[in-house]
C-alpha positions in Angstrom: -36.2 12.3 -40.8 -37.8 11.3 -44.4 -40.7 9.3 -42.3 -41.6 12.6 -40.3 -41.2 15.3 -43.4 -43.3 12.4 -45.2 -46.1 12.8 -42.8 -45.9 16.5 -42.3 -46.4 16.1 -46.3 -49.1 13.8 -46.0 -50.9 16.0 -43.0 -51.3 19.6 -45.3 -52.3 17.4 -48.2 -54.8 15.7 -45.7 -55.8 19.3 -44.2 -56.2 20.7 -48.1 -53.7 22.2 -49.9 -56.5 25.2 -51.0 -55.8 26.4 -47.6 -52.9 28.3 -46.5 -51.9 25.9 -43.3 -52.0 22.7 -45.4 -50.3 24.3 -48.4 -47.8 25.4 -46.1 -47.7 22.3 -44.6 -47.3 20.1 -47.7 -44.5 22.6 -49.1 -42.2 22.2 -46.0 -42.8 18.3 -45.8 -41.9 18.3 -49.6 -38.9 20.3 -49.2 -37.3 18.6 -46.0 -37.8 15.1 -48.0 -36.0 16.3 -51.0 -33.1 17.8 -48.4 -33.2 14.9 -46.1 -32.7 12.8 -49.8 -30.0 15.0 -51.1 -28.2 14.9 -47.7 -28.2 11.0 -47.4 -27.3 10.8 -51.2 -24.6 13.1 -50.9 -23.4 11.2 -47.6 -23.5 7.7 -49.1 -22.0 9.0 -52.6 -18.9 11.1 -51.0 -17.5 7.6 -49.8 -13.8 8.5 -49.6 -12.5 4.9 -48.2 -11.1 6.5 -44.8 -7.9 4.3 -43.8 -8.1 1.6 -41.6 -5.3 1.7 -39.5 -2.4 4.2 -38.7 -0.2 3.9 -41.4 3.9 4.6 -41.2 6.1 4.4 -43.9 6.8 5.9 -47.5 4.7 6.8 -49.7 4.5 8.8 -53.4 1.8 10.1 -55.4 0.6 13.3 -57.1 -0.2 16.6 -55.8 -3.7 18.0 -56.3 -3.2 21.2 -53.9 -1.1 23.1 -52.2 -1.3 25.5 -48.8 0.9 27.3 -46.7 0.1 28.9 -43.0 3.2 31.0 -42.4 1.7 31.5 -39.1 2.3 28.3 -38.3 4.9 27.6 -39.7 3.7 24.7 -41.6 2.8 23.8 -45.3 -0.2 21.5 -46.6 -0.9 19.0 -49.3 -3.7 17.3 -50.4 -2.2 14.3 -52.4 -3.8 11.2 -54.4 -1.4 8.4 -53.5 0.0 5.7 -56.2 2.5 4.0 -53.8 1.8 2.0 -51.8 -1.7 0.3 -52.9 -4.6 0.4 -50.5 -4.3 4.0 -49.0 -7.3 6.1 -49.7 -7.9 7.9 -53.1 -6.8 11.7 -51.1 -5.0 11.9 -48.4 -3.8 15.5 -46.5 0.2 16.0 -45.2 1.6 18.6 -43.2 4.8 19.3 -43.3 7.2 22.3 -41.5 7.5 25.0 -43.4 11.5 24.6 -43.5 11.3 21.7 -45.2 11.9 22.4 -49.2 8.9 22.5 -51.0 10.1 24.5 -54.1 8.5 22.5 -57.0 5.3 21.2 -55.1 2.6 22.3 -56.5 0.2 21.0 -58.7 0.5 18.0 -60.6 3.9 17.3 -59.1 4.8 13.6 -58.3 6.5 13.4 -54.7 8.1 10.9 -52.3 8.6 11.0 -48.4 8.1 9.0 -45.4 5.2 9.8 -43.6 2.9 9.2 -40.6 -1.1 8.5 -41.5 -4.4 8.3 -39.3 -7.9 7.8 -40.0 -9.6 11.1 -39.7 -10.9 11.8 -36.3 -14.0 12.0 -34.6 -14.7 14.2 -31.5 -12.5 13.2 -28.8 -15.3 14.1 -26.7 -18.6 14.7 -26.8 -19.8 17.7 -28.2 -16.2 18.5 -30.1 -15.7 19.6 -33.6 -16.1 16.1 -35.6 -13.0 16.6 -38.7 -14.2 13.3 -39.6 -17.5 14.6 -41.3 -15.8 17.7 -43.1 -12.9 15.1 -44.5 -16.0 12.8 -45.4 -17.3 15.9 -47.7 -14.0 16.9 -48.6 -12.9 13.1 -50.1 -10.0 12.9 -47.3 -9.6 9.3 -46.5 -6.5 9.7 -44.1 -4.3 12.6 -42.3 -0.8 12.9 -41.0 2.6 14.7 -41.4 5.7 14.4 -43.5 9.0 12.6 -41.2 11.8 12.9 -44.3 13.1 14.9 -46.1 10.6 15.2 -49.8 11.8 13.7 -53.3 10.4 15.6 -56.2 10.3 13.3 -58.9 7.8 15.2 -60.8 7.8 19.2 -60.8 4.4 20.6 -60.5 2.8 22.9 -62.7 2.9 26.3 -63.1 -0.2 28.2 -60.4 -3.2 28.8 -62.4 -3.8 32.8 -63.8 -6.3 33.4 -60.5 -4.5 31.7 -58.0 -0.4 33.3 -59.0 -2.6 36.7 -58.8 -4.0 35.8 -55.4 -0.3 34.7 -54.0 1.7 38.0 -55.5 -1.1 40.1 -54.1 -1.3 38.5 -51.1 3.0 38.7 -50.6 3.0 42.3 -51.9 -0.1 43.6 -49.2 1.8 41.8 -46.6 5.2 43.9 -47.9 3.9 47.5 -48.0 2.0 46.5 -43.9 4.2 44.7 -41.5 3.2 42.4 -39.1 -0.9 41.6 -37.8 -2.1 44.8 -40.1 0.1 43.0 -43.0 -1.6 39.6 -42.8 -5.1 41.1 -42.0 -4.5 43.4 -45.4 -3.7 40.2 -47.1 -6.9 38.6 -45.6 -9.6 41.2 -46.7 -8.0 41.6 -50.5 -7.3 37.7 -51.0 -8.7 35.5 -48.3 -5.6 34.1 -47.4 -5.7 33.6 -43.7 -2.4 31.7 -43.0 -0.3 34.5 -42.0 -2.5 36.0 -38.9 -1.0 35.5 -35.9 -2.6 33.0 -33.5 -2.9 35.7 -30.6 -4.6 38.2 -33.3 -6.9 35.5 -34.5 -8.2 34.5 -30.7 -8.7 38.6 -30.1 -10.7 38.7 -33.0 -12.9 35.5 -31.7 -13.0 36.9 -28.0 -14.2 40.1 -29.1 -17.0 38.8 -31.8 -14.7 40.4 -34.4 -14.0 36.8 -36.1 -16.7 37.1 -38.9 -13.9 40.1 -40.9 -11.6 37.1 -41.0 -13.8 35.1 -43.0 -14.8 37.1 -46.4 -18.2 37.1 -46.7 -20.8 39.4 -46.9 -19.7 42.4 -45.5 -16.7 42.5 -47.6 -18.5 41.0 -50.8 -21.0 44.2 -50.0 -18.2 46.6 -49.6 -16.9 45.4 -53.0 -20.2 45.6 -54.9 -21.7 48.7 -53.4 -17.7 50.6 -54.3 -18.3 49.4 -57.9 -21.9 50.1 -58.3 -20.9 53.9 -57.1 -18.3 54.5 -59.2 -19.7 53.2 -61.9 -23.0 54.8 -61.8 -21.3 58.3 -61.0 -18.7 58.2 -63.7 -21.7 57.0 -66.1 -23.6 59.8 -64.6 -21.1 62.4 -65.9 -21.0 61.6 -70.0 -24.6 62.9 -70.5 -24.9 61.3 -74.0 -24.0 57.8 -72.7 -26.4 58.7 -69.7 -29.4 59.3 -71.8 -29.1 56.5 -73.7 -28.6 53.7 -71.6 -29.6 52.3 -68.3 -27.5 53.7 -66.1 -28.4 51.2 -62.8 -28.3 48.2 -65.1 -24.9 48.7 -66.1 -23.2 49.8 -62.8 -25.7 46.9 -61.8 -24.0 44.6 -64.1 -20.5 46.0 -63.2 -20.7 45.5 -59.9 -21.8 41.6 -60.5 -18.6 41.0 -62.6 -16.6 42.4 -59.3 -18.7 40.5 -57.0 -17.5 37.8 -59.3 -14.0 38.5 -59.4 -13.8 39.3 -56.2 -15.2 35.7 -55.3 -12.6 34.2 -57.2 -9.9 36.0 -56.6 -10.4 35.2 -52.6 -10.4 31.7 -53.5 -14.2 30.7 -53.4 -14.4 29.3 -50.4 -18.5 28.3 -49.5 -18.9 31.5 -47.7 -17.9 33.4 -50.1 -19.9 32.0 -52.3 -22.9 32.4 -50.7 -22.3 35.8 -50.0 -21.8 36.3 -53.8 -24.9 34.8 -54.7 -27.1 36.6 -52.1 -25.2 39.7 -54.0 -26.1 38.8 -57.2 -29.9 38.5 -56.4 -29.5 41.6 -54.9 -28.5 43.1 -57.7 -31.1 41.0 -60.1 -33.9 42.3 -57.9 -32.0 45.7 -58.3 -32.2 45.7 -62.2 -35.7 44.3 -62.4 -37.2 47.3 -60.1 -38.1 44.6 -57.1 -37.3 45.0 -53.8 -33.2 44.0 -53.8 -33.4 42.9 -49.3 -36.2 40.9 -48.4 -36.3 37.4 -46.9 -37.5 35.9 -50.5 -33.5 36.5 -51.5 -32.1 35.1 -48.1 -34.5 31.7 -49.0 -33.2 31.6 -52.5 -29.5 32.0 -51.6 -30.3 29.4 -48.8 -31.9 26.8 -51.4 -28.9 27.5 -53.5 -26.1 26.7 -51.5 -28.2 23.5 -49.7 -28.6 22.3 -53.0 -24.9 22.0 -54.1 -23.8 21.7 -50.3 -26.5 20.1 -48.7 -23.8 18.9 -45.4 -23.1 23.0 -44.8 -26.7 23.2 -43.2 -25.0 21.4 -39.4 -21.9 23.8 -40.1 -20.9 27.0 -38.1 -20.4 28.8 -41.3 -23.4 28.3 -42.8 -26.0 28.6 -39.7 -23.7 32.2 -38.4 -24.6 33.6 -42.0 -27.8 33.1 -42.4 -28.6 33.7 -39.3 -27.0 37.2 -39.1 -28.4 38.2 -42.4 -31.9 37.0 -41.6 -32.0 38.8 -37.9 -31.0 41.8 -39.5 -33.6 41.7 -42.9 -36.3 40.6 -40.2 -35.1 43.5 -37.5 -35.4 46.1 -40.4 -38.5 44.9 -41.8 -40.3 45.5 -38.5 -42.3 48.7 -38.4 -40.7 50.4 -36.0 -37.4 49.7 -37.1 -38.5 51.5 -40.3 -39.7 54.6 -38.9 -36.9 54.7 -37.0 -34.4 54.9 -39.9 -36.4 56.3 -42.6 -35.1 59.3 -44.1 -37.3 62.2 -43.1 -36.5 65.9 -42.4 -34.3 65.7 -40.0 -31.0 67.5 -38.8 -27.3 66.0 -40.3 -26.7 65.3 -36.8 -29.8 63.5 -35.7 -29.4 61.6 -38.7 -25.8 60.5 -37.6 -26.9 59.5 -34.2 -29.5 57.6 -35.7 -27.3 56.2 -37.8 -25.4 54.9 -35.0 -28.0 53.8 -33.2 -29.5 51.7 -35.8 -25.9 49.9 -36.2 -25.3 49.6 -33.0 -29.4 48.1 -31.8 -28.5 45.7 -35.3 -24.9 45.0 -34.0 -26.9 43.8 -30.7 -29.8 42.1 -31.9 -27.4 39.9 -34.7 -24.9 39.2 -31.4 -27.9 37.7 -30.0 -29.0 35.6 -32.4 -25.6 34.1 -33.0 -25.0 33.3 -29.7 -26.7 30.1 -29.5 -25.1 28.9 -32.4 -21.5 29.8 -31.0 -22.6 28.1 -28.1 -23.2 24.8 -29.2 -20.3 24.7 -31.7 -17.6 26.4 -29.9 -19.0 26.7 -26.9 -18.3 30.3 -26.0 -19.2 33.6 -27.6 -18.0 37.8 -27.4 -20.5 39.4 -24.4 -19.1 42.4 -26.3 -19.3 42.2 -30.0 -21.8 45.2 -30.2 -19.7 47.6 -28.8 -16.4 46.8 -31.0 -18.5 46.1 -34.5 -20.3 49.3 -33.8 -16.5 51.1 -34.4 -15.0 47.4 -36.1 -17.9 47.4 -38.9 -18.0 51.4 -40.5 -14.1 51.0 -39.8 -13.6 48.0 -42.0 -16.3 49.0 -44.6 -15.9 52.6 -45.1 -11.8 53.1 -44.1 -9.5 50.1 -44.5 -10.9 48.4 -47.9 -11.6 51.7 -49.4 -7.6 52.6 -48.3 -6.7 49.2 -49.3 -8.3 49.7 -52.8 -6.8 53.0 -53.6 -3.3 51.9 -52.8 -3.5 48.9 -55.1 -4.0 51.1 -57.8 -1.9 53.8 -57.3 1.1 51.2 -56.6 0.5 51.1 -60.6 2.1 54.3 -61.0 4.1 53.6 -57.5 2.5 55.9 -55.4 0.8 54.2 -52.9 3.1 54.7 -50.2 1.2 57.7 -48.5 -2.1 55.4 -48.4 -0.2 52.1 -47.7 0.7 53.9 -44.4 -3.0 55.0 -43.5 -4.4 51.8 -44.0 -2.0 50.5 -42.0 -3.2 52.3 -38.9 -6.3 51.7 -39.7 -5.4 48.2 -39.1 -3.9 48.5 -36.3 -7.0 50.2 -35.0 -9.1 47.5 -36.2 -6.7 45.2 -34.1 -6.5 47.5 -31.1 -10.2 47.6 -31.0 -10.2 43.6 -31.0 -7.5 43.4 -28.3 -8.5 45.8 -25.9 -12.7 44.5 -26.3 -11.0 40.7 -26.0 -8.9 41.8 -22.6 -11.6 43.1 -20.9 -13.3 41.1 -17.8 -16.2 38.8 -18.5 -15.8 39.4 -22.4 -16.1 36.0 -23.2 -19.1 33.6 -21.5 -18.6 29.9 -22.0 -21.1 26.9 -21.4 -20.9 23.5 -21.5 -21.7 21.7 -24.6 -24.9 21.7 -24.7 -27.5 19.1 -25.8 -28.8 19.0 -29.2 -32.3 19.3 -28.4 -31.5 22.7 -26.2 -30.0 24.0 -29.6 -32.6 22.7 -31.8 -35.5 24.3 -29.8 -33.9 28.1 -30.1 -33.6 27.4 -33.8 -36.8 26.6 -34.2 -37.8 29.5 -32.1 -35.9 31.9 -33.9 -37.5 31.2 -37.0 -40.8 31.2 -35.8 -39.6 34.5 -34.8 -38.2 35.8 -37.8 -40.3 34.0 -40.7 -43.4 34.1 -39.5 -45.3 37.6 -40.8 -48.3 37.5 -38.0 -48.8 38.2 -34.5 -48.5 34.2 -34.0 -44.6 34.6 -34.6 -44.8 35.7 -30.7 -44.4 32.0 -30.0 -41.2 31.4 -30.7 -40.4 33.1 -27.9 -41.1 29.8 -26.1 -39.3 27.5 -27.6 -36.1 29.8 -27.4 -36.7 30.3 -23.7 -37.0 26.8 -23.2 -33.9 25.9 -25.3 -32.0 28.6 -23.2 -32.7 27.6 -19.6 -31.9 24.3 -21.3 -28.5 25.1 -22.2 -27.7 27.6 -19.1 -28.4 24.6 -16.5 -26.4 22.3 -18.5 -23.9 21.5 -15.6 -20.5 20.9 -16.3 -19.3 17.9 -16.6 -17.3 16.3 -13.6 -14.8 14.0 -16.0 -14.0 14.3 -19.8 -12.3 11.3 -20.9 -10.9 11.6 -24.6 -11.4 8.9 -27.1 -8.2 7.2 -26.6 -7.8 7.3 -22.9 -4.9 9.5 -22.3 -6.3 13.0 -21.1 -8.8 13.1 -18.3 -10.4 16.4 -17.1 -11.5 16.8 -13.3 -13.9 19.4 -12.6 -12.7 21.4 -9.5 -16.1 22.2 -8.5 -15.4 26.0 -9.0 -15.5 26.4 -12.9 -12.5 25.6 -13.4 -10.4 22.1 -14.5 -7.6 19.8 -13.5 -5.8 17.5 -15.9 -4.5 14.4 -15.1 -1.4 14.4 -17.5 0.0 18.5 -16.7 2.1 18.3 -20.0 -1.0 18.1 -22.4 -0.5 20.5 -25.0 -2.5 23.6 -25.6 -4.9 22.2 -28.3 -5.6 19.0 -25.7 -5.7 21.9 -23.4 -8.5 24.2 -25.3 -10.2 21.4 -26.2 -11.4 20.0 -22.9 -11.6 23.9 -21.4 -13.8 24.7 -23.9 -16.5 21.4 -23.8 -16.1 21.9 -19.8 -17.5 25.6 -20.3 -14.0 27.1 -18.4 -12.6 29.7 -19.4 -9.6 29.2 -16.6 -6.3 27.9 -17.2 -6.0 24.6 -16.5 -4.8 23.2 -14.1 -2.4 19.6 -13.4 -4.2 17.4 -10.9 -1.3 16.2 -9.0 -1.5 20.0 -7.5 -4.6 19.6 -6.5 -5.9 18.6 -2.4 -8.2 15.7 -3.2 -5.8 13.8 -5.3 -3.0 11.7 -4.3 -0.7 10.1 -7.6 2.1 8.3 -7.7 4.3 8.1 -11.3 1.4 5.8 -12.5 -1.6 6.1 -10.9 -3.7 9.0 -9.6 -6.9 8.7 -7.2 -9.6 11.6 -7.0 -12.2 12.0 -4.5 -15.1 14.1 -6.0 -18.1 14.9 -3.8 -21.1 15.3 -5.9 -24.7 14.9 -5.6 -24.4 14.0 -1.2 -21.9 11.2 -2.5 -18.1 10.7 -2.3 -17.1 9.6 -5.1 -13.5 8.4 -6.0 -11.9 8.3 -9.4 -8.7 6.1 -10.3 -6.5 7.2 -13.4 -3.4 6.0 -14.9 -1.0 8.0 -16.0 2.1 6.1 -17.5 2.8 3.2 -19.6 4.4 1.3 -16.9 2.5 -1.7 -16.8 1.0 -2.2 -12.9 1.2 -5.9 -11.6 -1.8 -7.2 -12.4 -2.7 -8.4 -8.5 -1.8 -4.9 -7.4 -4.0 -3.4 -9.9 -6.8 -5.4 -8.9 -6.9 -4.5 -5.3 -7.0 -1.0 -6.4 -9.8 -1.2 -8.4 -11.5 -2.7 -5.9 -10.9 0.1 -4.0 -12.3 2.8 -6.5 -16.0 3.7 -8.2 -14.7 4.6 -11.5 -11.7 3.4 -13.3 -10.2 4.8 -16.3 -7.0 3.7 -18.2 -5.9 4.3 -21.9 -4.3 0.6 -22.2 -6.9 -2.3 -21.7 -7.4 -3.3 -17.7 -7.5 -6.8 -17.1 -10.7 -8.8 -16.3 -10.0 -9.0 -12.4 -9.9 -4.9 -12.4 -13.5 -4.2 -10.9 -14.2 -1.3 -9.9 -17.4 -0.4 -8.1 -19.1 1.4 -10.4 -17.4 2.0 -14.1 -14.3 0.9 -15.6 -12.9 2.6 -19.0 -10.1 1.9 -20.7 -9.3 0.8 -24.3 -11.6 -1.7 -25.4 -14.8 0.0 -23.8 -13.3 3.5 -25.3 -12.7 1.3 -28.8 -17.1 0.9 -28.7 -18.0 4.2 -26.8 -15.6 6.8 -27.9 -14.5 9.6 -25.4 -17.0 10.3 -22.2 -18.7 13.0 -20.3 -19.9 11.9 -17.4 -22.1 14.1 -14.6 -21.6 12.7 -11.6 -24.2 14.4 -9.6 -27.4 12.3 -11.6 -25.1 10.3 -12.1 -25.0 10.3 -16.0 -23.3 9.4 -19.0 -22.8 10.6 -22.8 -20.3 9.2 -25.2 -18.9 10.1 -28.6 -20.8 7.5 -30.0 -24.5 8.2 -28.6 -24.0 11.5 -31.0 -22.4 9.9 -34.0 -21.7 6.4 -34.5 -24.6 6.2 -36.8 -23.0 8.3 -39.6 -21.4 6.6 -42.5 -18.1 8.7 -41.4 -17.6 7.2 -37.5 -15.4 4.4 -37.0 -17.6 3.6 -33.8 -20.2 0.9 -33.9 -24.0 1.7 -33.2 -26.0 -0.1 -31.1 -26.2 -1.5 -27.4 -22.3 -2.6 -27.7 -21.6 1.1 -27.9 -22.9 1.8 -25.1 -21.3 2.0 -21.6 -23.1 0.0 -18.7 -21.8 0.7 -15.7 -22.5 -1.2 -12.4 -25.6 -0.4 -10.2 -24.2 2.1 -8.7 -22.9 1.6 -4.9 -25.1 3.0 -1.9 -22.9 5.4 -0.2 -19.1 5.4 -1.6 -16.6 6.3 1.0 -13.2 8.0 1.5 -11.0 4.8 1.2 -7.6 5.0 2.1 
């Protein structure tokens, strides 16, 4: 990456940086060197000395923070270990929320027995990698509390911002009950943990997901409340109005709320950014400059690289910028401007223009974040337009403006009255998600999708967007070639998760069989998801073209004109070894989550421990035939525990000339 920016660099200073191309040109070299720099700084710096090995036993050190998810019933810590010597410097616990935790906050010294891992990688390729955020994040190890918790230390008292944000958050969720409750608690503090799990998937399945996260719609609906109540009640004291500047100090105003309001929701990155794309806002605002333009979306960008430089391959990053810069780009274009322009015109063509406008931006930002939902979750909301067209002027212009007033008439304790309408606002909000999220084909899913399919709409999209000539017309290209790309990505005929256990079979219909039935629903999620199925899942022992015993399962897949056939086990009952071997011989593909002894051959591709140990979990396309593995994606980060280089990769047999049934 730092040899290519170099010679971009090199190529506009070449081509003469008088002219506009080679300026341009030397600029962007320049810029991706300093990134690519700070990126591989920050990576090598961040070093949190993961663990080596699964750890089990006691252990005590100090709290540095404290969560809780009521929703799921558990609590979190982040602790710096003193006992025993040679666990990493931060480790994270979770513990069930019975278990007594009065007294753990920070600073507090504690004592249990717990169970620790390494952070893990993607179990298969193309799944979310918790390795890299725990890298950032100084996480060298995660597990769960087993015992009971000493407190030999009490922790100290919640700082001033954070007690505010818990008694808020508790009191919102008394005056609401249940999901309008915790999504009340959400929009005034951030504080996720209580929304139900089936609230929280409506929201996703409906493209409703982004009012979970605060960020710049609810930043915006902050700022522009204080900046009108400000500038109105300035308005009204004609002395003071005459003698000051009346949009620099509502301007001002609404930046210390912006503020707050950041802090107060616990400042998470998005936040953040959302803040500081406010405050330029409101700088360009009280200089007389143009407040939305793309200028502020680069600064904000810059910004936030600079201090996060790793939040650039994050979802939360990419969705934000990307919405905001579809929808400065969408209104910057000329016809969009005549469109909305305020003109003589009627109240009520006005409103339906209004609506229009939302909904055409609702459409055109659901676009544009669909790739990147794509490759990192790989599924996205077909109808996000619709419900944001009613979820958006809902959220914005009803519930936080309800929200607001009865937090401060519960001063006087009168807020009952608007306590209840904001609840049924909520409940709206949450009708709209549920009924959007139930309805048929309101979800599409893929495959995950290659890397190169994803980079090619980026780049096309901001060819799009950036570019200010009639030459931005060729991003269309790239984005149509990244497209087809990722809607013939075929899904995958077996996932096979890093250690062996779990086994997906595509049933040639969309949909998957797993080989153990009794996986759980995140095993469950996570290979329906990077399969591209939306179906339930389904055990393989069900299934016609499998036969299993209480240890081993054969498949017979027919892909690509061949017959193949797939053997699995599926216990920890060890097979004799001569048995074993005959029944390799009998099968193309092998895969095991214990190591198979050297006489198992199969005809084609044995997996199991070791092999998995170098490769990581598998996709593998049997209709090519082809292979992709964990460690092809990642195993030259400083954060994988997987070895680059030819030993990582798999090498399977030449493959057979025409695999039969075999009985």
């Amino acid at each position: 990456m730092l040899l290519a920016a170099a010679a971009l660099f090199l190529w506009g200073y070449g081509f003469g940086l008088d002219s506009r191309i080679g300026a341009a040109m030397a600029i962007i070299g320049l810029c991706l060197s300093l990134g690519a720099a700070d990126i591989a700084w920050q990576a090598r710096t961040a070093d949190p000395e993961p663990l080596a090995k699964p750890f089990f036993g006691p252990i005590m050190g100090e709290v540095i923070d404290s969560e809780q998810f009521p929703a799921r019933q558990i609590l979190r810590w982040t602790i710096r270990p003193t006992q025993p010597t040679g666990l990493p410097s931060q480790i994270r616990l979770n513990a069930p929320a019975t278990l007594e935790n009065e007294g753990v906050r920070e600073g507090a010294i504690v004592r249990a027995k717990a169970r620790l891992m390494p952070p893990p990688g993607p179990a298969i390729p193309g799944a979310y990698d918790f390795a890299e955020r725990a890298w950032f994040d100084g996480l060298g190890a995660t597990g769960s509390v087993i015992s009971d918790i000493d407190i030999l230390k009490g922790g100290a008292k919640q700082g001033v911002l954070a007690q505010w944000r818990s008694a808020l958050a508790r009191h919102v969720r008394g005056q609401m009950e249940g999901g309008a409750g915790s999504l009340g608690a959400t929009l005034a503090t951030g504080d996720r943990g209580a929304i139900d799990e089936t609230d929280a998937e409506a929201m996703r399945r409906s493209g409703m997901a982004h009012l979970l996260s605060i960020s710049g719609l609810h930043v915006t609906a902050v700022v522009g409340a204080f900046y009108l109540i400000v500038s109105r009640l300035l308005a009204l004291i004609a002395p003071l109005a005459l003698r000051i500047s009346v949009p620099l100090v509502a301007a001002g105003a609404a930046a210390v709320a912006a503020i707050g309001y950041t802090l107060l929701t616990g400042a998470e990155v998005p936040t953040i950014r959302a803040c500081v794309a406010t405050l330029l806002v409101l700088i360009a605002m009280a200089l007389g400059r143009q407040p939305i333009s793309l200028r502020m979306i680069a600064a904000g960008a810059l910004l936030v690289l600079c201090l996060w430089p790793e939040s650039l391959t994050g979802p939360s990053f990419q969705l934000s910028f990307a919405a905001v810069t579809a929808i400065v780009a969408l209104h910057e274009w000329p016809v969009m401007k005549r469109f909305v322009a305020r003109a003589e015109r009627g109240r009520l063509s006005r409103a339906v223009r209004f609506v229009a406008a939302l909904f055409f931006t609702g459409l055109v930002v659901e676009i544009v974040l669909m790739p990147i939902a794509m490759y990192h979750f790989h599924k996205a909301g077909l109808y996000g337009p619709f419900a944001n067209v009613l979820a958006i002027p809902l959220t914005t212009f009803v519930v936080m403006p309800l929200e607001a007033l009865a937090l401060f008439l519960d001063i006087a304790g009168l807020g009952a009255p608007v306590w209840y309408l904001c609840e049924r606002a909520l409940q709206l909000l949450l009708g709209i998600a549920h009924v959007t999220a139930n309805q048929p084909g309101s979800v599409a899913t893929l495959p995950s999708m290659a890397p190169s399919a994803f980079g090619l709409m980026i780049a096309g999209g901001l060819i799009l967007f950036l570019l200010k000539t009639q030459l931005r017309i060729i991003g269309i290209f790239p984005i149509a070639v990244g497209a087809v790309m990722a809607l013939t990505t075929p899904m995958p005929d077996l996932l096979i998760t890093a250690d062996g256990r779990h086994v997906a079979f595509s049933d040639g219909q969309g949909g998957i069989a797993l080989l153990r039935g009794s996986a759980g629903e995140y095993v469950r999620g996570l290979l329906g998801e990077n399969a591209g199925s939306d179906r339930e899942a389904s055990a393989i022992v069900d299934a016609r073209n499998a036969r299993c015993s209480n240890d081993i399962c054969v498949v017979q897949l027919r892909r690509g004109g061949r017959l193949w056939t797939v053997g699995a086990t599926r216990s920890g009952y060890l097979v004799p070894s001569m048995e074993l071997a005959a029944f390799c011989r009998r099968v193309d593909i092998m895969i095991s989550d214990r190591r198979l002894p050297y006489n198992c051959r199969p005809s084609w591709l044995k997996i199991d421990r070791t092999s998995l140990a170098r490769s990581g979990g598998l996709s593998i396309d049997l209709s090519r035939p082809a292979i992709q593995t964990v460690a092809e994606r990642t195993a030259h980060l400083p954060w994988s525990t997987l070895k680059s280089g030819t030993s990582a990769r798999i090498r399977p047999a030449n493959l057979p000339a025409a695999p039969s049934i075999r009985n």
